[in-house]
C-alpha positions as CSV (number, residue, x, y, z in Angstrom):
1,X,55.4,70.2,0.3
2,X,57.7,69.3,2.9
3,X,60.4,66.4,2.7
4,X,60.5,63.9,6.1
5,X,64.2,62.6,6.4
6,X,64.5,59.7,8.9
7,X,67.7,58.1,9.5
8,X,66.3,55.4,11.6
9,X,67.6,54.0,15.5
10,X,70.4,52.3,14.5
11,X,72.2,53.7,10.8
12,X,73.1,57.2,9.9
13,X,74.5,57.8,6.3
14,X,78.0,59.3,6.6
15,X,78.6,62.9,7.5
16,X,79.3,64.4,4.2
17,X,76.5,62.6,2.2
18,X,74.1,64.5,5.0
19,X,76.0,67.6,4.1
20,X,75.9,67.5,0.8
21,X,72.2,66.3,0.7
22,X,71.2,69.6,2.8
23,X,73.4,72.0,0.7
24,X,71.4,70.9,-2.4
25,X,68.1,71.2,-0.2
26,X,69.0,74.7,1.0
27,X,70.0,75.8,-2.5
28,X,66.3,74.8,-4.1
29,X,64.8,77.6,-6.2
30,X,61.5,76.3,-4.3
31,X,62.0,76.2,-1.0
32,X,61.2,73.2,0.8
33,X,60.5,72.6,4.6
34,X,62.6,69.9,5.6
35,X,62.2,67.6,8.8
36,X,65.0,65.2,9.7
37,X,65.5,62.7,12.6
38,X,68.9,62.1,13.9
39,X,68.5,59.9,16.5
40,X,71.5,59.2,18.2
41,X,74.1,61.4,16.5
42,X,75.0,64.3,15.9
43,X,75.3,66.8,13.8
44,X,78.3,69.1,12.7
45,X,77.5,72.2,14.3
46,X,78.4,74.4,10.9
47,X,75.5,72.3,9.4
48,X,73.3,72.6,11.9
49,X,73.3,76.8,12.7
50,X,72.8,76.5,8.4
51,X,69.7,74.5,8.7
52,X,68.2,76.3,11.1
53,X,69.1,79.5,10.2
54,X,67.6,78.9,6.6
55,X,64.2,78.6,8.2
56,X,63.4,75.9,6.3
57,X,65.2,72.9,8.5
58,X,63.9,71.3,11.6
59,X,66.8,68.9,13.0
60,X,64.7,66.7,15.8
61,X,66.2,63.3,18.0
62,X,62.6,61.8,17.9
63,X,59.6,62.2,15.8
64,X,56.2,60.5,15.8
65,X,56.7,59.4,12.0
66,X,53.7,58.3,11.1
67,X,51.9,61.4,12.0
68,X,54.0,63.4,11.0
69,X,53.9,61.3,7.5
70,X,50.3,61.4,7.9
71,X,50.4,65.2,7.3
72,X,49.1,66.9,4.2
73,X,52.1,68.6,3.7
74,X,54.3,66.2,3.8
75,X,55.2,65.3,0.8
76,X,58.0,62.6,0.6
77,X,60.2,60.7,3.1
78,X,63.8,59.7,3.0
79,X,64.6,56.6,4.9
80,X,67.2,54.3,4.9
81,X,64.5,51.6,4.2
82,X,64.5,49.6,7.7
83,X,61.1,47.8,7.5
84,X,59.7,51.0,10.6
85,X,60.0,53.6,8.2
86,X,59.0,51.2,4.8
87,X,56.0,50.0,7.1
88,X,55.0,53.8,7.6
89,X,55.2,55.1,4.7
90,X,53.4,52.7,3.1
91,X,50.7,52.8,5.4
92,X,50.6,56.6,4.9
93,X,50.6,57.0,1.3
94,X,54.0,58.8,1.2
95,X,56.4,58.4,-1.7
96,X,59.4,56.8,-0.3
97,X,62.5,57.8,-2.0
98,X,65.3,54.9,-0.5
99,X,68.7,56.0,0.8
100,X,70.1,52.7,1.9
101,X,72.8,52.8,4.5
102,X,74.6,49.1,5.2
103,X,72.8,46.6,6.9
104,X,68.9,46.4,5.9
105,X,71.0,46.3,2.1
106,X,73.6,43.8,1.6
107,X,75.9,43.5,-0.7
108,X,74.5,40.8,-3.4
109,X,77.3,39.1,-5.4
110,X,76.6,37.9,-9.4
């Protein structure tokens, strides 16, 4: 299956978390094709040539999420859980695994 990463229009996770989160991908016994929108940043370069020179990583600015989560391979999205890419995956059937970034999650206090 392939994993659908969407950071969303407006909040990218910090630098290294991505790196570190594509480092474990790459290093997968199983290799997993991997499609991640990073609209409106960009990517460290290093990373980048490593994605795509695995094979396995398409870095895109845009996709048309819910066909591409409509797609029988796809078999889970990350999202930073705006209510698009909640919405989306819902309405596809994808497993959403939640990687909440700052403002759709605030901080609750006890």
């Amino acid at each position: 299956s392939a994993l659908y990463i969407s950071s969303g229009a407006a909040f990218f996770p910090p630098i290294e978390q991505v790196k570190i989160l594509f480092d474990t991908l790459l290093e997968l016994q199983d290799p997993m094709l991997i499609v991640f929108t990073a609209s409106q940043r960009r990517l460290d370069p290093q990373l980048l040539q490593k994605i795509q020179k695995s094979g396995r990583g398409l870095v895109v600015t845009w996709a048309p999420q819910q066909a591409v989560l409509a797609h029988p391979a796809v078999g889970w999205m990350v999202s930073h859980c705006g209510g698009g890419g909640m919405y989306e995956s819902l309405a596809q059937g994808a497993p959403l695994i939640a990687w909440p970034v700052i403002a759709h999650q605030r901080k609750h206090e006890v």
